[in-house]
Backbone as CSV, one residue per row, in Angstrom:
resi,resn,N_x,N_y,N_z,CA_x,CA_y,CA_z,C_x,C_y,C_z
1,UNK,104.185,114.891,81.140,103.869,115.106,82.544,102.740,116.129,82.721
2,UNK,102.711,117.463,81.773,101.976,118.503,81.853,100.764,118.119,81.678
3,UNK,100.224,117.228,80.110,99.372,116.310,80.010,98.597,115.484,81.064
4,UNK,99.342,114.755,82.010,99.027,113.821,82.774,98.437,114.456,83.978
5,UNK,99.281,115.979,84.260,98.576,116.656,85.405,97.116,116.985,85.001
6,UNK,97.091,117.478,83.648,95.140,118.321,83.375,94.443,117.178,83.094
7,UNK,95.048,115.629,82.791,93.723,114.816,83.002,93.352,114.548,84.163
8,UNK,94.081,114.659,85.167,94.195,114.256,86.460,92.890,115.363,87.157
9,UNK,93.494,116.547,86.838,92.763,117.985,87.345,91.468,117.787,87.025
10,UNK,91.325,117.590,85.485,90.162,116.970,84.880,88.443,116.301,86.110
11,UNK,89.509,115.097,85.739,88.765,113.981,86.426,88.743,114.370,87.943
12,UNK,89.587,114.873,88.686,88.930,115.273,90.372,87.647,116.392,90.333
13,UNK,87.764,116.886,89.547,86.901,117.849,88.760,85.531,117.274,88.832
14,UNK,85.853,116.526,87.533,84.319,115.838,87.495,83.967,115.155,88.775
15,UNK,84.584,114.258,89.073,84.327,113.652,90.612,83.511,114.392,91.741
16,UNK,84.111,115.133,92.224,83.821,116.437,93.158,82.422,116.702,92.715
17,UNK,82.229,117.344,91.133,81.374,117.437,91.049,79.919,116.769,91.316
18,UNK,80.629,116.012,90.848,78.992,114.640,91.288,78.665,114.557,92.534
19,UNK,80.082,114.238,93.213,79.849,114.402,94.205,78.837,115.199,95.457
20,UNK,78.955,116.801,95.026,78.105,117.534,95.434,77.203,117.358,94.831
21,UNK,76.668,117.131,93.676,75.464,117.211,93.280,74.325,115.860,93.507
22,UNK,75.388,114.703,94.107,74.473,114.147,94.811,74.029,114.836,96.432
23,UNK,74.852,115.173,97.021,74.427,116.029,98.161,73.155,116.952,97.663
24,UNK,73.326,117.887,96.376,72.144,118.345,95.861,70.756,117.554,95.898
25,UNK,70.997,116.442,95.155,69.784,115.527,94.862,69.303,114.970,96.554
26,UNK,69.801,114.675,97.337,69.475,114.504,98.396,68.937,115.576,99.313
27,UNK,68.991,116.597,99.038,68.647,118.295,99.648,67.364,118.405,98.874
28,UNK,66.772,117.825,97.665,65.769,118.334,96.452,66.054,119.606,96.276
29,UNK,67.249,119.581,95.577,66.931,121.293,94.694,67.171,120.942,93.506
30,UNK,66.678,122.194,92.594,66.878,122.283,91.131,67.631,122.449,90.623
31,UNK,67.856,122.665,89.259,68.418,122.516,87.932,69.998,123.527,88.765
32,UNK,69.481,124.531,89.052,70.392,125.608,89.877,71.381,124.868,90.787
33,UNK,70.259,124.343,91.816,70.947,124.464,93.137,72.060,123.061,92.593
34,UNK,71.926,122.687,91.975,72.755,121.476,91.074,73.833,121.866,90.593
35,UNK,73.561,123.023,89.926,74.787,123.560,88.949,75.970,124.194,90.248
36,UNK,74.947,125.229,91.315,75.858,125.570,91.957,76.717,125.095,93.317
37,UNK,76.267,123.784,93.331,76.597,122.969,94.402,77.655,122.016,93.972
38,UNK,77.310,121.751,92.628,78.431,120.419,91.496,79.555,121.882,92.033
39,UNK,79.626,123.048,91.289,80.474,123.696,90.745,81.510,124.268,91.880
40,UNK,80.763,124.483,93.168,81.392,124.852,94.142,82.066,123.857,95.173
41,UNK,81.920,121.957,94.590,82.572,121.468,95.357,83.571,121.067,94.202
42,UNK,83.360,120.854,92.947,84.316,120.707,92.561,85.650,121.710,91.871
43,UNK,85.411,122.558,92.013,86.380,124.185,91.804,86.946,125.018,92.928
44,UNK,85.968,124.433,93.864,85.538,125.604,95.457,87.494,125.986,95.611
45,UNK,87.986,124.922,95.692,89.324,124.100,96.790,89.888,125.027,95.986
46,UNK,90.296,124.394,94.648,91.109,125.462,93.640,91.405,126.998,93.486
47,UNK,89.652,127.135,93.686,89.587,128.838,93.875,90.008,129.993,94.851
48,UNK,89.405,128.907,96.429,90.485,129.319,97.305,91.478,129.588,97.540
49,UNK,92.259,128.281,96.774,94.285,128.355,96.676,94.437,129.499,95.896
50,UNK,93.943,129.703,94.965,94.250,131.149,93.915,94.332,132.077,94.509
51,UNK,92.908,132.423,95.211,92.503,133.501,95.424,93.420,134.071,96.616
52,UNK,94.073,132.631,97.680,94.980,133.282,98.900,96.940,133.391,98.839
53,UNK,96.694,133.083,96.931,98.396,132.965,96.722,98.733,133.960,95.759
54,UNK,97.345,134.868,95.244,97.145,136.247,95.211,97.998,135.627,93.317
55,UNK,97.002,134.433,92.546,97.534,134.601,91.317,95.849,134.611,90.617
56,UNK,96.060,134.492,89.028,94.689,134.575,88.231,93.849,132.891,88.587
57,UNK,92.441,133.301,89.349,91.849,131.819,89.494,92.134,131.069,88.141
58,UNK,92.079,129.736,88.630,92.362,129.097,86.834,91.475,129.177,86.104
59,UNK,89.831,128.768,86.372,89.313,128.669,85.633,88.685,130.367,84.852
60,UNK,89.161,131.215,85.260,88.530,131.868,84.580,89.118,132.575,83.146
61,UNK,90.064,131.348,82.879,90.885,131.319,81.539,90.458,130.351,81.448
62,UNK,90.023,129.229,81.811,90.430,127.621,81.306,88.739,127.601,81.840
63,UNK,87.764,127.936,80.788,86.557,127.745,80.909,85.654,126.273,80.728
64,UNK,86.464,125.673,80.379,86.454,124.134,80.728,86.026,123.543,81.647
65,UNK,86.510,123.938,83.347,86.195,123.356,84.259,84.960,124.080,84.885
66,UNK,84.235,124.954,84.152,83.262,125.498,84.570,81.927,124.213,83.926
67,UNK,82.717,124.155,82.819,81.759,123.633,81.797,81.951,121.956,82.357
68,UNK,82.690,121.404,83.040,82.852,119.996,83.382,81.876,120.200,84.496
69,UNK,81.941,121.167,85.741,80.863,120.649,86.523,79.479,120.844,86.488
70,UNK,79.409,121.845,85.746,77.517,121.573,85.227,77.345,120.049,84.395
71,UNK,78.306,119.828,83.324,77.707,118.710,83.236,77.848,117.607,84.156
72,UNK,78.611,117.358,84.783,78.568,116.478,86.146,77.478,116.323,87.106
73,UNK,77.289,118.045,87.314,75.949,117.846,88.331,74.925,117.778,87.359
74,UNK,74.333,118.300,86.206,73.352,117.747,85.246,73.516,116.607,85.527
75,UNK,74.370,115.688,85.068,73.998,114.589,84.573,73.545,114.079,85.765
76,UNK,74.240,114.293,86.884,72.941,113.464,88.064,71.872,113.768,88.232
77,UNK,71.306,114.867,87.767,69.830,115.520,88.183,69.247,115.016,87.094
78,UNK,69.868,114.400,86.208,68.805,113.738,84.985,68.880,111.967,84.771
79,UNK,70.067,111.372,85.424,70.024,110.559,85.447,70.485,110.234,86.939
80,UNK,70.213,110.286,88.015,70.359,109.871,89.206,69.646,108.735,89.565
81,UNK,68.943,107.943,89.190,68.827,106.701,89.086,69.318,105.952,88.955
82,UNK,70.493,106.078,88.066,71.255,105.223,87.684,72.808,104.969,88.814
83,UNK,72.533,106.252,90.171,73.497,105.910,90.630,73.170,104.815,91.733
84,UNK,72.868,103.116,91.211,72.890,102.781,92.636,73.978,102.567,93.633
85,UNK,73.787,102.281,94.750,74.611,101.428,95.489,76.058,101.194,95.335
86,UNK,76.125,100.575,94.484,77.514,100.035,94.214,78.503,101.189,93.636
87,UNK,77.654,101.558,92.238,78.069,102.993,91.795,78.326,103.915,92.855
88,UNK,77.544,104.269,94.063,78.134,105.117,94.508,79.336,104.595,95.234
89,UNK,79.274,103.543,95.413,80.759,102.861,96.423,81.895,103.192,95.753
90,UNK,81.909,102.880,94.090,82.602,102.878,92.797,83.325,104.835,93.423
91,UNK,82.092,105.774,93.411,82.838,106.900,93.175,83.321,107.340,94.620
92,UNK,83.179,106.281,95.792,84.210,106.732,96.616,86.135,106.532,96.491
93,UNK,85.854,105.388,95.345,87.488,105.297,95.183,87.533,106.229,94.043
94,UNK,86.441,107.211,93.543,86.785,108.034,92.156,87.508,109.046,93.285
95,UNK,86.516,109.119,93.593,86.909,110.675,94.928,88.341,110.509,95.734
96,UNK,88.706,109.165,95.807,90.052,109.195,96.524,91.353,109.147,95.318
97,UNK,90.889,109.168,94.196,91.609,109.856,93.233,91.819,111.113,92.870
98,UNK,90.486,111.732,92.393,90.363,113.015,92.838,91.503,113.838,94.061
99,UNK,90.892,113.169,94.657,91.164,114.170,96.510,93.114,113.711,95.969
100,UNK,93.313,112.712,95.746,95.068,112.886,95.635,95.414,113.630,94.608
101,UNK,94.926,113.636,93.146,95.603,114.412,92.009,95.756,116.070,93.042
102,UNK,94.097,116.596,93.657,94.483,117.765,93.879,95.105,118.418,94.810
103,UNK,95.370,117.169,96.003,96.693,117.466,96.373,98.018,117.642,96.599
104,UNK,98.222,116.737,94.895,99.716,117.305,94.489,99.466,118.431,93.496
105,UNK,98.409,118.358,92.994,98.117,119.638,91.851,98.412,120.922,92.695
106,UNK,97.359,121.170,94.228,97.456,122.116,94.895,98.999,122.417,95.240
107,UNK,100.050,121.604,95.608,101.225,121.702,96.064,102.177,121.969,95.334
108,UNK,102.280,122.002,93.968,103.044,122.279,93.202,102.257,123.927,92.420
109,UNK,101.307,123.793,92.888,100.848,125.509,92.078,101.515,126.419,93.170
110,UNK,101.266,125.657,94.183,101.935,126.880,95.528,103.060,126.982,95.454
111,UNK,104.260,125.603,95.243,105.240,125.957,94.627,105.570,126.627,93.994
112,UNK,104.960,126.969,92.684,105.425,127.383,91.453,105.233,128.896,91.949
113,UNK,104.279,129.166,92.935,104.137,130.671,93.234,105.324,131.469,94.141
114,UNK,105.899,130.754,94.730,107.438,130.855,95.430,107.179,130.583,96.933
115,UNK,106.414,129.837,97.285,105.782,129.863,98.554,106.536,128.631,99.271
116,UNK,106.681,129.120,100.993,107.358,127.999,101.879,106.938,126.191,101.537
117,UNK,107.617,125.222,101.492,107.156,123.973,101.458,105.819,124.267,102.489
118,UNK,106.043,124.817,103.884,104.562,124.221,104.824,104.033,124.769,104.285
119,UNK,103.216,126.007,103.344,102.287,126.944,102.452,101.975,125.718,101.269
120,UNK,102.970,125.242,100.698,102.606,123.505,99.540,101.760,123.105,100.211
121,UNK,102.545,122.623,101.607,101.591,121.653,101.818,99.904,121.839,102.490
122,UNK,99.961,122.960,103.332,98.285,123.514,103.520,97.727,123.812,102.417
123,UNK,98.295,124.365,101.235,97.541,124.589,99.562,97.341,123.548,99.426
124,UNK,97.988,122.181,99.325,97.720,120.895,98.407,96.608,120.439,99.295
125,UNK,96.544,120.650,100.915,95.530,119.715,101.461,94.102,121.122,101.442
126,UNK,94.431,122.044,101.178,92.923,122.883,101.126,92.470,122.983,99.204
127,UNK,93.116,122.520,98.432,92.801,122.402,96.804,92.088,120.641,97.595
128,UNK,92.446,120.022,97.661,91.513,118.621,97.990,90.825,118.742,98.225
129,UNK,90.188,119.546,99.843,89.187,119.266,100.413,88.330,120.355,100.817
130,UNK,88.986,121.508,100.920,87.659,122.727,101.142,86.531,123.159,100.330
131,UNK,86.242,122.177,98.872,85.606,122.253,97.961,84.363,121.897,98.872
132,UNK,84.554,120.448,99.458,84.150,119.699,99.952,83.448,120.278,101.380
133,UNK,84.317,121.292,102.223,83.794,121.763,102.933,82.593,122.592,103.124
134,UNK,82.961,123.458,101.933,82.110,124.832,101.279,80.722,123.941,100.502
135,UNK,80.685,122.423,100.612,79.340,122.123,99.613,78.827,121.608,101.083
136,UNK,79.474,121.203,102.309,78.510,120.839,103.312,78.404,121.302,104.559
137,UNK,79.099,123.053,104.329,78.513,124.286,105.133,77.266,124.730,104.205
138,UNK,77.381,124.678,102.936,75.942,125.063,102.505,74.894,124.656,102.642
139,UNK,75.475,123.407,102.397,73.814,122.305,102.446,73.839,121.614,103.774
140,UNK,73.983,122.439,104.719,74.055,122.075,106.559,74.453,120.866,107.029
141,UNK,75.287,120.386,105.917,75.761,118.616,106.555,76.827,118.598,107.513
142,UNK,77.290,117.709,107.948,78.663,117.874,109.159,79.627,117.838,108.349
143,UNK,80.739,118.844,108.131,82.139,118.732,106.808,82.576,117.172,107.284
144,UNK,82.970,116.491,106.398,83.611,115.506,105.930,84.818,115.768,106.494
145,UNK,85.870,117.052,106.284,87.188,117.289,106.829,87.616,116.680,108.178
146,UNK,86.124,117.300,109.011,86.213,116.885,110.498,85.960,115.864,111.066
147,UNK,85.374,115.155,110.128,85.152,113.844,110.646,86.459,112.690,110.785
148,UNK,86.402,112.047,112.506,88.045,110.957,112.006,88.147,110.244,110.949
149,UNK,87.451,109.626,109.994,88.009,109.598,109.052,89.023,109.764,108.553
150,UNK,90.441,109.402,107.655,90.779,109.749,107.164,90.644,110.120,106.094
151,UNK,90.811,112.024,105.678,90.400,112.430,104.373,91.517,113.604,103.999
152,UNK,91.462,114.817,104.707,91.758,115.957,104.532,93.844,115.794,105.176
153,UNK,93.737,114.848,106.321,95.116,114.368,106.230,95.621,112.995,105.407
154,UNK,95.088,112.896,104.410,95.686,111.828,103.611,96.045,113.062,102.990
155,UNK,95.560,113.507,102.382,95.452,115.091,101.114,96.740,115.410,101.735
156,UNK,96.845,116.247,102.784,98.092,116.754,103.817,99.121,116.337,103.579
157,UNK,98.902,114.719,103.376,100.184,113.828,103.714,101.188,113.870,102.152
158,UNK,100.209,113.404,101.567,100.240,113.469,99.883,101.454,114.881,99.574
159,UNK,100.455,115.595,99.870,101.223,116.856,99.107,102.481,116.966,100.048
160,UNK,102.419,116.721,101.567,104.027,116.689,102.288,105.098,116.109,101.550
161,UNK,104.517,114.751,100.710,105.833,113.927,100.453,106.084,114.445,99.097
162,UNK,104.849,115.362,98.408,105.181,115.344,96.943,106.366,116.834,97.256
163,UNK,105.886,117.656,98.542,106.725,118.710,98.738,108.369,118.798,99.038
164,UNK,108.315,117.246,99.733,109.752,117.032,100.085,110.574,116.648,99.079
165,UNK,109.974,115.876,98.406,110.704,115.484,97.084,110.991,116.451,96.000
166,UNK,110.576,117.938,95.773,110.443,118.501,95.166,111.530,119.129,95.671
167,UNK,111.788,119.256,97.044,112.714,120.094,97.842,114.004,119.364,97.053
168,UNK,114.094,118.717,97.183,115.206,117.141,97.391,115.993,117.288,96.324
169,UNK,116.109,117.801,94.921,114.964,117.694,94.409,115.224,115.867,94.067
170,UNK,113.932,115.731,93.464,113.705,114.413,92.724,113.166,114.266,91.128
171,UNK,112.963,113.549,90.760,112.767,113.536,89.240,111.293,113.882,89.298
172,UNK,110.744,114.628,88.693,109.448,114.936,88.252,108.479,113.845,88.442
173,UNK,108.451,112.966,87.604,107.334,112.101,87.452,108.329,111.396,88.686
174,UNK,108.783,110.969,89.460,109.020,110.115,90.705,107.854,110.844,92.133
175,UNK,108.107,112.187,91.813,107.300,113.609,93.219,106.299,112.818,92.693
176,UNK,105.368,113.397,91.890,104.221,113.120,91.181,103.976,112.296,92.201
177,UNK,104.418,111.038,91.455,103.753,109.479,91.642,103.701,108.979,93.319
178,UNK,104.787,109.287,94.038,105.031,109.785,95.262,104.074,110.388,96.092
179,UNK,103.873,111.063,95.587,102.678,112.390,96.368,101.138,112.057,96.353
180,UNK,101.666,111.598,95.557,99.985,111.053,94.586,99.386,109.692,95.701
181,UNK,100.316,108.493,95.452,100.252,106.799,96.076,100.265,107.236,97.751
182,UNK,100.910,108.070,98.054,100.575,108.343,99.617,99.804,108.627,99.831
183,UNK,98.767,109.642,99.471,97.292,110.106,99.587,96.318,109.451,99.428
184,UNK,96.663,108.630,98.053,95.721,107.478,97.733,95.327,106.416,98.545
185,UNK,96.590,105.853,98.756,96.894,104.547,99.124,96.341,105.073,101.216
186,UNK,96.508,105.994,101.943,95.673,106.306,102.805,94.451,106.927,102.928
187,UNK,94.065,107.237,102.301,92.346,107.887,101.801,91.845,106.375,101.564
188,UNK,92.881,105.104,100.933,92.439,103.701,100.788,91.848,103.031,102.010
189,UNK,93.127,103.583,102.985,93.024,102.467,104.302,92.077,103.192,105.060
190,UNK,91.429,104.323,105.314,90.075,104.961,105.394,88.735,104.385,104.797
191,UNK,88.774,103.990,103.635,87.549,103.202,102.880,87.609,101.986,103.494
192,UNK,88.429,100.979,103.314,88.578,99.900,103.473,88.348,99.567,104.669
193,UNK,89.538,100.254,105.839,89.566,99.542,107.244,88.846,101.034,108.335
194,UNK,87.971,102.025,107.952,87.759,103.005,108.665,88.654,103.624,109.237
195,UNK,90.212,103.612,108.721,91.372,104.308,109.628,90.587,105.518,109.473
196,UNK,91.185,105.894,110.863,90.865,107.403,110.917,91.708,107.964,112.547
197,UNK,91.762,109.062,112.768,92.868,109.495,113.435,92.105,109.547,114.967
198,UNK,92.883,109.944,116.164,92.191,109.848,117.412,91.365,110.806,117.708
199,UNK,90.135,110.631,117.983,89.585,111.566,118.174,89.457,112.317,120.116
200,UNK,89.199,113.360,119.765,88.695,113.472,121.681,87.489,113.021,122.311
201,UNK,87.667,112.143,123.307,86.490,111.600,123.546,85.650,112.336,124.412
202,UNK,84.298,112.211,123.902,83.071,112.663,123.656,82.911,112.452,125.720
203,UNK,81.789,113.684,126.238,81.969,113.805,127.645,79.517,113.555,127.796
204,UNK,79.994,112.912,128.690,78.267,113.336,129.065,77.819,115.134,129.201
205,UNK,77.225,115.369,128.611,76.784,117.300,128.861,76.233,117.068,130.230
206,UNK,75.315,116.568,131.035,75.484,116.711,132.174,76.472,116.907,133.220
207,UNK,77.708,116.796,132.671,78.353,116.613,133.721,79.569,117.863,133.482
């Protein structure tokens, strides 16, 4: 199970990363603004949860995930050509993998720290997506979070059910898989059918 969580962590990792660092490549910055744009959307979320549940950030033992998003954002700044079209369609269902591992990853670290289920579940949905936020307050884009879309409450939802089950309790790998297919499987119906939640409707400024 322990296994299955750090490939998971892994790969949202890399994801994220690219992620921002295509936002990079679309901004034209360099070798830098690459490294620190991959690194801060794909760690950003994580670092936050650490830093507000007052334990050691992970990566600065587990130097690994430092080293996964430079090469992530490298590799797009050297081969970004190669991401067409389709590829990038490809890493919107990477990213809705991603975005679920780290919101049961986020929900069970908050757990493990002794924290209320509702504290799980705002950790599991801010390890998903404030990575995400923090790469498009930098690079002046509109956050993704806020948009109806569904994104940041699939994440939410995810880690709710992986939290309840944990309460419950339930078998380990059942939470997991649980926590995981709810996030997914709605971050899905977002890609697919544009679900996304009600928004407030928009007023003429004249008036």
């Amino acid at each position: 199970m322990e296994e299955l969580i750090r490939v998971l962590d892994y790969f949202g990792v890399v994801v994220f990363a690219v992620s921002g660092a295509l936002t990079a490549a679309r901004k034209g910055m360099d070798l830098v603004g690459f490294a620190l744009i991959g690194t801060i959307t794909g760690i950003g979320g994580g670092t936050l949860r650490d830093l507000l549940l007052d334990r050691p950030v992970f990566w600065l033992s587990a130097h690994e995930y430092v080293l996964l998003t430079l090469f992530a954002a490298w590799s797009v700044f050297f081969f970004g050509r190669a991401f067409t079209p389709r590829l990038r369609s490809a890493l919107d269902w990477a990213d809705a993998v991603g975005l679920s591992a780290f919101a049961v990853i986020g929900a069970q670290a908050a757990l493990a720290s002794g924290t209320s289920p509702l504290i799980a579940v705002i950790m599991g949905m801010m390890t998903a997506s404030f990575g995400g936020l923090l790469r498009d307050m930098i690079c002046g884009e509109p956050p993704l979070i806020l948009h109806r879309e569904v994104y940041a409450s699939a994440a939410a939802a995810g880690a709710a059910v992986f939290t309840l089950l944990h309460e419950w309790p339930a078998p380990p790998v059942v939470t997991l898989a649980a926590g995981f297919g709810v996030a997914l499987g709605l971050r899905g119906l977002g890609i697919i059918y544009g679900l996304h939640l009600p928004a407030f409707p928009q007023r003429d400024p004249g008036r």
